[in-house]
PASEBA-1860 file (N, C-alpha, C; in nm, 3 decimals):
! residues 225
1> XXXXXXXX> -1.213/-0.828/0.590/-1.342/-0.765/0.610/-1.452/-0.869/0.630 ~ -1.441/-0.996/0.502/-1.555/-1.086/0.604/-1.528/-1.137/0.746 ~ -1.379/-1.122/0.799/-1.436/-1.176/0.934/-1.461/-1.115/1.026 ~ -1.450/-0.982/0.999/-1.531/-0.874/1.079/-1.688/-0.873/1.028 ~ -1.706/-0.873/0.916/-1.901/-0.899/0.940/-1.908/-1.048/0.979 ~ -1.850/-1.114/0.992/-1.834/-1.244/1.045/-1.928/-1.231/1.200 ~ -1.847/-1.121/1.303/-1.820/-1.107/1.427/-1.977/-0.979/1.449 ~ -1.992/-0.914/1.338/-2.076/-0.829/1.331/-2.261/-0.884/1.264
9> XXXXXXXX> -2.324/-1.026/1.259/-2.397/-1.008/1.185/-2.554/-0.978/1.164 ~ -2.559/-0.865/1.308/-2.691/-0.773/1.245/-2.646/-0.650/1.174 ~ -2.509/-0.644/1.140/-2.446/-0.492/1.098/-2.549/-0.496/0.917 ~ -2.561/-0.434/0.868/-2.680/-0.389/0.827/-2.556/-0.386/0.648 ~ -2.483/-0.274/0.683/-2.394/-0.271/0.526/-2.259/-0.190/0.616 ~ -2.161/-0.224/0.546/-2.032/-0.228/0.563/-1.946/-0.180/0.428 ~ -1.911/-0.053/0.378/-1.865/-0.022/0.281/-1.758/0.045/0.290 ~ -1.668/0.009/0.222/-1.528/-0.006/0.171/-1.512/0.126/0.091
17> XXXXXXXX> -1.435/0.233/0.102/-1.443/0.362/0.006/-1.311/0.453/0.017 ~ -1.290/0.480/-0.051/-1.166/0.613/-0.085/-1.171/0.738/-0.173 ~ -1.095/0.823/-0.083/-1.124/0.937/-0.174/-0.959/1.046/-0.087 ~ -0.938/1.170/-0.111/-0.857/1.257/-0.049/-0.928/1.426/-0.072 ~ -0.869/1.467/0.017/-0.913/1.610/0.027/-0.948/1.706/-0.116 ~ -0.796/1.622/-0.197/-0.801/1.685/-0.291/-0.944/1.648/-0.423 ~ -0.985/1.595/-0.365/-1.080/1.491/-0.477/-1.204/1.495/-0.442 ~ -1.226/1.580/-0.324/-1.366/1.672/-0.248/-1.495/1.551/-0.292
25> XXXXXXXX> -1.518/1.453/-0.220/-1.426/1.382/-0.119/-1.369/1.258/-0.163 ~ -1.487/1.176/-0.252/-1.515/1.084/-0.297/-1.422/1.018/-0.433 ~ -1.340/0.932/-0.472/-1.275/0.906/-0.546/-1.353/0.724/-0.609 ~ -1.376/0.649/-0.532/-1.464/0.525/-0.530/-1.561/0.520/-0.415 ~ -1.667/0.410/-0.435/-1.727/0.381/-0.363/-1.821/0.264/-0.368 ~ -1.877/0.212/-0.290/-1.968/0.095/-0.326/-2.138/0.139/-0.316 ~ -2.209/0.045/-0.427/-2.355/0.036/-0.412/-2.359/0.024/-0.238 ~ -2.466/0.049/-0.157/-2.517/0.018/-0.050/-2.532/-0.145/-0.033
33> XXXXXXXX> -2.635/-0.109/-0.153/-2.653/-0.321/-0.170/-2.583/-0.403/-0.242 ~ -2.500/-0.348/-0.282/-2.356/-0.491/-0.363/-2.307/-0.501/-0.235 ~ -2.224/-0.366/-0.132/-2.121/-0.392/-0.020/-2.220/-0.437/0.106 ~ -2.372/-0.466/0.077/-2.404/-0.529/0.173/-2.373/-0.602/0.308 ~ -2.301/-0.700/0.206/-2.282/-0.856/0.283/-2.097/-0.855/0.217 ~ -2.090/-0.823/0.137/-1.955/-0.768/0.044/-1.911/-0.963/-0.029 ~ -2.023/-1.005/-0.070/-2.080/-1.140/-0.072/-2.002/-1.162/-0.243 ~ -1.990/-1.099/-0.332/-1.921/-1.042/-0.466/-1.807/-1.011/-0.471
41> XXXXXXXX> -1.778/-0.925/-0.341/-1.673/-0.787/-0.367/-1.527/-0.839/-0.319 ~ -1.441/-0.842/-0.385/-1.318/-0.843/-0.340/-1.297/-0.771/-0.185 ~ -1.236/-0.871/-0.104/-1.213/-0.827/0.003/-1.125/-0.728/0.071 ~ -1.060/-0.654/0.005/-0.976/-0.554/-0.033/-0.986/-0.459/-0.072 ~ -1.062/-0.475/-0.171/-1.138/-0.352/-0.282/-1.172/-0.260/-0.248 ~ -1.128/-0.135/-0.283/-1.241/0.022/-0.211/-1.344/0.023/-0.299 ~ -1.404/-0.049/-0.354/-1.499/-0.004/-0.493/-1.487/0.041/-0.608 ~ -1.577/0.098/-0.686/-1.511/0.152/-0.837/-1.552/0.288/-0.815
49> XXXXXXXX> -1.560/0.354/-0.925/-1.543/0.495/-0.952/-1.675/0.543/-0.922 ~ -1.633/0.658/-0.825/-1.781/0.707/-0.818/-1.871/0.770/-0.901 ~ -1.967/0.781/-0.902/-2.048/0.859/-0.968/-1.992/1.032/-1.008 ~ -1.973/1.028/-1.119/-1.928/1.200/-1.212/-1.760/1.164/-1.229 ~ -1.702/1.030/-1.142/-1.560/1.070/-1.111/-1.485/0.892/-1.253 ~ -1.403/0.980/-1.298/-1.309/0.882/-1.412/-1.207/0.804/-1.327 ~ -1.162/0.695/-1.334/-1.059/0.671/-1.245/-0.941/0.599/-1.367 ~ -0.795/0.653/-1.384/-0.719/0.577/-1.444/-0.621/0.543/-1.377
57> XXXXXXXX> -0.562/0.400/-1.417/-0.393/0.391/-1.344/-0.309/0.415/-1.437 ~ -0.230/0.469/-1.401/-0.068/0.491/-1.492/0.052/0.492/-1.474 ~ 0.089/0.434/-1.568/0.249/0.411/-1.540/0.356/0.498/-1.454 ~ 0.406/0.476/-1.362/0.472/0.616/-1.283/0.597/0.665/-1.354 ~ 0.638/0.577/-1.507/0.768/0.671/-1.526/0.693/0.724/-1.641 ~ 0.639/0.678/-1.754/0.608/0.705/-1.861/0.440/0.792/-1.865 ~ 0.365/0.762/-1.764/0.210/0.785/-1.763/0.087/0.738/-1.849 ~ 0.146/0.635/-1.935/0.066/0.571/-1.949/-0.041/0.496/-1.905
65> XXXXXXXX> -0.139/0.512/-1.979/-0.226/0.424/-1.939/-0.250/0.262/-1.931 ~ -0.258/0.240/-1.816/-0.223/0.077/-1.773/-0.358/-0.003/-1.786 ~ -0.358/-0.134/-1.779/-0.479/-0.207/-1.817/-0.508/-0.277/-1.701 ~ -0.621/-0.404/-1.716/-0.648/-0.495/-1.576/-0.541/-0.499/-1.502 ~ -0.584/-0.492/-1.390/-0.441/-0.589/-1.368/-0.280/-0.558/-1.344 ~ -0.304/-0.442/-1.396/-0.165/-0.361/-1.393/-0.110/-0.262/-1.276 ~ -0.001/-0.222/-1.221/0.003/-0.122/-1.101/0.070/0.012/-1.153 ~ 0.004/0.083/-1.111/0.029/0.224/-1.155/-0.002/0.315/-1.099
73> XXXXXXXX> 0.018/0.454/-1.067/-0.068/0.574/-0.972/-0.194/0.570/-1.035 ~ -0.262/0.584/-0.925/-0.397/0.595/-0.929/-0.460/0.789/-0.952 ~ -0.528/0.757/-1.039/-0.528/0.890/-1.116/-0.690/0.960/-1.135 ~ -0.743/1.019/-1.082/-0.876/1.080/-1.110/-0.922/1.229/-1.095 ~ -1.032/1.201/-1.186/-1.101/1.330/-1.233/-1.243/1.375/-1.276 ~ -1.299/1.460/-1.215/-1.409/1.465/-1.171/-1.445/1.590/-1.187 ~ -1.527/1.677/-1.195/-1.571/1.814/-1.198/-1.586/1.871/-1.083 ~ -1.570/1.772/-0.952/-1.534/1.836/-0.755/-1.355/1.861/-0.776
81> XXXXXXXX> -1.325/1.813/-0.855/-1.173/1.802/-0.775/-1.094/1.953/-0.777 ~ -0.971/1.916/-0.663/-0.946/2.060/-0.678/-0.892/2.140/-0.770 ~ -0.848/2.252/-0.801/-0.811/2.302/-0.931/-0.662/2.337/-0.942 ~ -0.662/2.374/-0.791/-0.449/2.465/-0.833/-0.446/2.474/-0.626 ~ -0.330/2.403/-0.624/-0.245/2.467/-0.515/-0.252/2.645/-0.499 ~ -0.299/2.670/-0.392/-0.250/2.831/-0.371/-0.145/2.878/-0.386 ~ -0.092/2.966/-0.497/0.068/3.033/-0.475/0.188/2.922/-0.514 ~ 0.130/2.770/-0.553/0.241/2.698/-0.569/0.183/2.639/-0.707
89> XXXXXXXX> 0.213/2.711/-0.833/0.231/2.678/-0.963/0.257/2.545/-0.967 ~ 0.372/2.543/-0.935/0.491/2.424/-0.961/0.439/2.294/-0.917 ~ 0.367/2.296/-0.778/0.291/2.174/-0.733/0.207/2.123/-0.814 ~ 0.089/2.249/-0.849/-0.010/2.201/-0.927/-0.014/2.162/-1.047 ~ 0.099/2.163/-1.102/0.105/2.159/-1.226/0.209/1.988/-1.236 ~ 0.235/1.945/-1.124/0.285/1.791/-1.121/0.205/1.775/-1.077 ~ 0.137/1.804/-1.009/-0.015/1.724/-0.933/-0.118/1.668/-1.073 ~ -0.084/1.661/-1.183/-0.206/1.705/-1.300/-0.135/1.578/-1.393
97> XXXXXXXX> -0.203/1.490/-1.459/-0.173/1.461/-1.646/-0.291/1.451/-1.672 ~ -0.327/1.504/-1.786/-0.439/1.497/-1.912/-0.550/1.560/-1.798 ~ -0.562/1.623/-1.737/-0.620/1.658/-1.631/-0.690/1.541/-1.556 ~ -0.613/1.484/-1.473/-0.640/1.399/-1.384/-0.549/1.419/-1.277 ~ -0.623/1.376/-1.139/-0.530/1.372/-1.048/-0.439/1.322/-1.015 ~ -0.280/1.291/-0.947/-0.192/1.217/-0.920/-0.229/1.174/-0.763 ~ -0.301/1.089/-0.686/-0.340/1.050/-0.613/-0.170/1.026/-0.520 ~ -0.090/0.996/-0.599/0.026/0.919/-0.532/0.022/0.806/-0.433
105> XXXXXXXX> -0.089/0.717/-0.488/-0.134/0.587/-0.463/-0.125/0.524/-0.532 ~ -0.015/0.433/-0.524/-0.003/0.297/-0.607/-0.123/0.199/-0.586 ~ -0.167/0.149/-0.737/-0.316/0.061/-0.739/-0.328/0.006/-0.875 ~ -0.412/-0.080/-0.842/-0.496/-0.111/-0.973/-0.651/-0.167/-0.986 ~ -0.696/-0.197/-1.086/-0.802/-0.271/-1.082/-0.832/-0.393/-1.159 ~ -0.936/-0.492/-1.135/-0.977/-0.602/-1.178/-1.065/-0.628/-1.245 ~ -1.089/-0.688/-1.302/-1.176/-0.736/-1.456/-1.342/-0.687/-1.440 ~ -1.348/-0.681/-1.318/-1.464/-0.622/-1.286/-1.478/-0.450/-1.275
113> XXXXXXXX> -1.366/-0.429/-1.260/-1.354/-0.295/-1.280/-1.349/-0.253/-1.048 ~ -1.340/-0.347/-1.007/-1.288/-0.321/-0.859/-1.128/-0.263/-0.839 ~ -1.149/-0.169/-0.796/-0.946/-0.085/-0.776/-0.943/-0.106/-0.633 ~ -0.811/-0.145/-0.638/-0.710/-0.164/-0.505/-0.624/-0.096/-0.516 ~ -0.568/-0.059/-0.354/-0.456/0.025/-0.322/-0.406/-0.052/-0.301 ~ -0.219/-0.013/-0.327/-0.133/-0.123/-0.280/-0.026/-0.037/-0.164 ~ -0.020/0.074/-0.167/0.095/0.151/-0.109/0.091/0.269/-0.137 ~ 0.143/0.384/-0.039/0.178/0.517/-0.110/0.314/0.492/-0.195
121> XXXXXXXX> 0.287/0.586/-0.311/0.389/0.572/-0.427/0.509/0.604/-0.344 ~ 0.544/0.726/-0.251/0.646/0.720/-0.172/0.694/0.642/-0.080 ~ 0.657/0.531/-0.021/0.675/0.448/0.046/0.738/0.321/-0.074 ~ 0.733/0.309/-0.214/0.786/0.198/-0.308/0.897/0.194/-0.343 ~ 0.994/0.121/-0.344/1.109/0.079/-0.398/1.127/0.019/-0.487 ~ 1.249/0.028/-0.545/1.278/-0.061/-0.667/1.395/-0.181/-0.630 ~ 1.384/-0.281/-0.693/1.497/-0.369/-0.698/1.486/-0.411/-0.833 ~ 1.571/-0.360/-0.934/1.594/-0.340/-1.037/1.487/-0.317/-1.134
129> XXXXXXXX> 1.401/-0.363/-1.172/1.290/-0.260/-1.280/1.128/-0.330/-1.155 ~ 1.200/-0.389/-1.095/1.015/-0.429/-1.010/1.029/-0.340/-0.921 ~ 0.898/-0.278/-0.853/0.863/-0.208/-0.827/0.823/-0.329/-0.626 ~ 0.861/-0.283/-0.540/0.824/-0.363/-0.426/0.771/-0.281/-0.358 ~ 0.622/-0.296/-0.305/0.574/-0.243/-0.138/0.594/-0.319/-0.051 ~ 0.649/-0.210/0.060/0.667/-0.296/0.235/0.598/-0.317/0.267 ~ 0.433/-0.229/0.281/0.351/-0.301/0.333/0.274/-0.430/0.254 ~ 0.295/-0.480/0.109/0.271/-0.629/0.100/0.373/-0.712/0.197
137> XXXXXXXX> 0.500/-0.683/0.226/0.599/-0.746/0.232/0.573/-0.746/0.446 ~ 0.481/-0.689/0.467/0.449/-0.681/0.626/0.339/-0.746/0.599 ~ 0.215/-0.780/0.546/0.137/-0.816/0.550/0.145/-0.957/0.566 ~ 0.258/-1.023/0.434/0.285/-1.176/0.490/0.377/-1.222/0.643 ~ 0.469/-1.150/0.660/0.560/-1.126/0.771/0.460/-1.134/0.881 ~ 0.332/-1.064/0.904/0.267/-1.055/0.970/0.182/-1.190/1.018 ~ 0.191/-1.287/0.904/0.119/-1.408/0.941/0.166/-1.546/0.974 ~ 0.276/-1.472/1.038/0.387/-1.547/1.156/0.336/-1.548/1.283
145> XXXXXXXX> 0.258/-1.635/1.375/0.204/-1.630/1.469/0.285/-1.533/1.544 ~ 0.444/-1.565/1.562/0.502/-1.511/1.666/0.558/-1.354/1.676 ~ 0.498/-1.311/1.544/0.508/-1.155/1.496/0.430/-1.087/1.600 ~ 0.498/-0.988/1.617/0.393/-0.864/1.733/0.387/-0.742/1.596 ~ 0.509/-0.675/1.551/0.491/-0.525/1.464/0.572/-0.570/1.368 ~ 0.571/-0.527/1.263/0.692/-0.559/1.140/0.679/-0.415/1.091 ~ 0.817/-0.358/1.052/0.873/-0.262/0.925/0.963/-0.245/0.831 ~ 0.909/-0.269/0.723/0.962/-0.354/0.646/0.981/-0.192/0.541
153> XXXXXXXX> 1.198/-0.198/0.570/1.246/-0.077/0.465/1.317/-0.085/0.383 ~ 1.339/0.015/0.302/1.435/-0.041/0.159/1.592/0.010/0.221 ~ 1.645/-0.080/0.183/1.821/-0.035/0.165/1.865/-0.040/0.041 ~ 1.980/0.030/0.018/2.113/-0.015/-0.092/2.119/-0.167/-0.106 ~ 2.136/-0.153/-0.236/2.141/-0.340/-0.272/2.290/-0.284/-0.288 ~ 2.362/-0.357/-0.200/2.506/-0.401/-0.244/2.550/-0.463/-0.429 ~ 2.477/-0.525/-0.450/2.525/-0.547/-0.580/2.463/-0.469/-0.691 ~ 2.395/-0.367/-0.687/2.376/-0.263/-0.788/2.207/-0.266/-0.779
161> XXXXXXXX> 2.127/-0.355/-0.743/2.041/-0.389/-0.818/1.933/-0.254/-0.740 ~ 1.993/-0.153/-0.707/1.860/-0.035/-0.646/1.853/-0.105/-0.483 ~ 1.724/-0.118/-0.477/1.746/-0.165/-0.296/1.631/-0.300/-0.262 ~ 1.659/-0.314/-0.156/1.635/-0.460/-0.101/1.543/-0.406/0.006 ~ 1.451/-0.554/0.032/1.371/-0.531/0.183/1.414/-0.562/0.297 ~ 1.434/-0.484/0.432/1.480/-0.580/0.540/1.355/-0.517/0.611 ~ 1.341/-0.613/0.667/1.256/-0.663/0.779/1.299/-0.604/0.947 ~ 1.299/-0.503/1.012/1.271/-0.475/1.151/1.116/-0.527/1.232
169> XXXXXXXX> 1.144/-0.627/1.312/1.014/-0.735/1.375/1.036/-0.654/1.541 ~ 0.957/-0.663/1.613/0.892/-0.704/1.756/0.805/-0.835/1.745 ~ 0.856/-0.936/1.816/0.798/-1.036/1.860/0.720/-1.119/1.981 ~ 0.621/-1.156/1.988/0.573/-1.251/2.096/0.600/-1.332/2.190 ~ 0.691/-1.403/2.069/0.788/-1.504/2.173/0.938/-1.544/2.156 ~ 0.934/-1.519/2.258/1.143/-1.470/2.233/1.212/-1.581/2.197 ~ 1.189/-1.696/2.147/1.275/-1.814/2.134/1.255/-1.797/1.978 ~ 1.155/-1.722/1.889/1.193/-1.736/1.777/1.315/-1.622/1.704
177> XXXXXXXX> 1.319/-1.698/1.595/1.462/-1.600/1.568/1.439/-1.560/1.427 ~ 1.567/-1.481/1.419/1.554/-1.373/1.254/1.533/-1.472/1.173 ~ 1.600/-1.593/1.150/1.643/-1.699/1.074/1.501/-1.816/1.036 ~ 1.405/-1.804/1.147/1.308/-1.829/1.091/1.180/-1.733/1.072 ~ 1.224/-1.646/1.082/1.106/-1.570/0.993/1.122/-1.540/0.861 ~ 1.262/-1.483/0.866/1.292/-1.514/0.717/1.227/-1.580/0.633 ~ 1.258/-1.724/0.640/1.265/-1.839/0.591/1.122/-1.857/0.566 ~ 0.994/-1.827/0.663/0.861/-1.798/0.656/0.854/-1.702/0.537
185> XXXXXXXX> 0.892/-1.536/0.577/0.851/-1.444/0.472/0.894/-1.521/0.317 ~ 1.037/-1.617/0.289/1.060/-1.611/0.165/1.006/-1.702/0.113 ~ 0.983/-1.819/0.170/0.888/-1.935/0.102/0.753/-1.840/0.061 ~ 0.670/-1.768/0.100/0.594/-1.700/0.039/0.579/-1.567/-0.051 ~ 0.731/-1.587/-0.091/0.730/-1.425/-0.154/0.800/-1.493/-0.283 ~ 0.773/-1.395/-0.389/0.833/-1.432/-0.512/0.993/-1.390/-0.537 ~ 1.048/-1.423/-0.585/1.218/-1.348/-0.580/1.277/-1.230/-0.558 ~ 1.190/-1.175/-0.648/1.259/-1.060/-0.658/1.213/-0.944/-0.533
193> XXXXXXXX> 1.121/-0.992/-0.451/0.992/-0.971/-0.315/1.122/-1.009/-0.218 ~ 1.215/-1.096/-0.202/1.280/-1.148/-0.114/1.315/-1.058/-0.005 ~ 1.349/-1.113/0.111/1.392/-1.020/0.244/1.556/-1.019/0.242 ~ 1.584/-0.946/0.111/1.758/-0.984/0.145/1.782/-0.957/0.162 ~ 1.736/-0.789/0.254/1.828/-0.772/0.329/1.823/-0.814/0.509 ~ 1.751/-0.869/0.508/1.757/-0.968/0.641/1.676/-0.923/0.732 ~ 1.638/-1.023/0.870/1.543/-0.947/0.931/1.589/-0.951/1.114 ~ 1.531/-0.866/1.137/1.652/-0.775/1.232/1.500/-0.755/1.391
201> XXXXXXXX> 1.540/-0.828/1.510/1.453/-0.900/1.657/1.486/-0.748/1.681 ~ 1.386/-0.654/1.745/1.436/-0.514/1.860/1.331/-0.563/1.935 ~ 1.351/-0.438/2.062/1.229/-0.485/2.148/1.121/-0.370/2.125 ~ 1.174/-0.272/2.050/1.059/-0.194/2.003/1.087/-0.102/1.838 ~ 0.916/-0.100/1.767/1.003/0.008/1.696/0.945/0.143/1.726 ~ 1.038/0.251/1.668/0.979/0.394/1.719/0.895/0.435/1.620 ~ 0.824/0.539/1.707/0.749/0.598/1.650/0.705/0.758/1.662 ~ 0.626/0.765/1.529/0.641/0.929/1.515/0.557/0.979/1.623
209> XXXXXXXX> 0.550/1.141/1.600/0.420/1.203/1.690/0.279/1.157/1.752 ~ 0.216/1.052/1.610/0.120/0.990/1.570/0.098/0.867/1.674 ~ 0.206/0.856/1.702/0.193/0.720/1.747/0.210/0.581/1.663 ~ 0.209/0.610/1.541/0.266/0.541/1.423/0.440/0.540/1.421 ~ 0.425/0.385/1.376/0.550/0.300/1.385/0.600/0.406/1.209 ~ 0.730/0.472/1.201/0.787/0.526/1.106/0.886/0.504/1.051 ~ 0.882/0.457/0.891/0.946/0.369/0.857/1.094/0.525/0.878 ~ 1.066/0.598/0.855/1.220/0.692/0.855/1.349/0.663/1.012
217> XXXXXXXX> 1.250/0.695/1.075/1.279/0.606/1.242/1.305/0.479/1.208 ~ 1.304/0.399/1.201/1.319/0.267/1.161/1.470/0.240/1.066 ~ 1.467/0.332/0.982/1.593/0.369/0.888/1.733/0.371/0.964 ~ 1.678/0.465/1.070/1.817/0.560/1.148/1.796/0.407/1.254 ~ 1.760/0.341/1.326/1.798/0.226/1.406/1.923/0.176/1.358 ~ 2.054/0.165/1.485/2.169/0.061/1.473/2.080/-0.054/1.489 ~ 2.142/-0.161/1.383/2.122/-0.261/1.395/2.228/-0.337/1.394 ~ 2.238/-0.477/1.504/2.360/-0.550/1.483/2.342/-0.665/1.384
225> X> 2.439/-0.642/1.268/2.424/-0.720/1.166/2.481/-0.882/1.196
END
């Protein structure tokens, strides 16, 4: 975001915010004049809790409440939010703890009290009790000059451990290979983050209705191992 007000600088204020339908509208947001210049603000950050609205993270098996620093569904509640699914009990009533919302956004926040998204909770995998998002795991992949698209999905870990990341790339320039991107993504990833399950050159990936690259499409691709 600063190097877009970088590129922008009579842009006036530039603010960073989240919220969902269900949360009518607003879930965080920034002062006008803190996200100014965003000169303070974590560059990432959607802001903190809006005005009337509580924001907690919690644990996704247990629901506890998590601290700084910690990743957990992102959870809020407010006197806008909505009240009950139409006709579907059953939804609304997992949609809910301690009356708060289940956003099904993996996040957290920082000492300042700034919350980040990291992933939809459905989009996360496990490899054995850690919890991995693809899109962190595209974000570094991505800062491979010779990267064009990355989708980055979970498989079966062959040795028990839940599932692994592999890497499906479109690239720039055709002389680079699986073997060094790899080798890029893992020098910057922590272990258990690793690309083991390997990363796999197409010349395109598909995509849904949207026009969005889909990691399910992406799933069903033969790949030659």
């Amino acid at each position: 975001m600063r190097s877009i007000l970088a590129e922008l600088p009579n842009l006036e204020s530039f603010i960073n915010i989240y919220g969902l339908t269900e949360s009518v509208p607003l879930i965080t947001d920034l002062d006008p004049d803190t996200g100014k210049r965003f000169e303070d603000v974590p560059p990432l950050a959607v802001g903190k809790a809006f005005v009337g609205s509580s924001v907690a993270i919690r644990d996704t098996d247990s629901g506890e409440v998590l601290g700084v620093n910690e990743r957990g569904e992102i959870c809020a509640k407010s006197e806008r939010n909505f009240t009950h699914y139409m006709n579907n009990s059953e939804a609304t009533e997992n949609s809910f703890i301690d009356g708060y919302f289940k956003t099904g956004d993996l996040g957290y926040y920082d000492e300042q009290g700034y919350i980040f998204i990291v992933d939809r909770l459905k989009e996360i995998f496990k490899y054995y009790n850690n919890h991995i998002s693809p899109t962190e795991l595209e974000e570094v992949i991505y800062q491979h000059e010779a990267v064009k698209e990355v989708c980055v999905i979970g498989i079966e870990d062959p040795e028990g451990g839940g599932s692994i990341p592999r890497a499906v790339i479109t690239v720039k320039n055709e002389e680079v290979t699986p073997e060094e991107i790899l080798e890029f993504a893992n020098e910057r990833l922590p272990d258990y983050k690793q690309i083991r399950g390997g990363v796999f050159i197409v010349e395109e990936l598909p995509r849904g209705k949207t026009g969005k690259v889909t990691r399910i499409l992406v799933a069903e691709l033969e790949l030659n191992e």
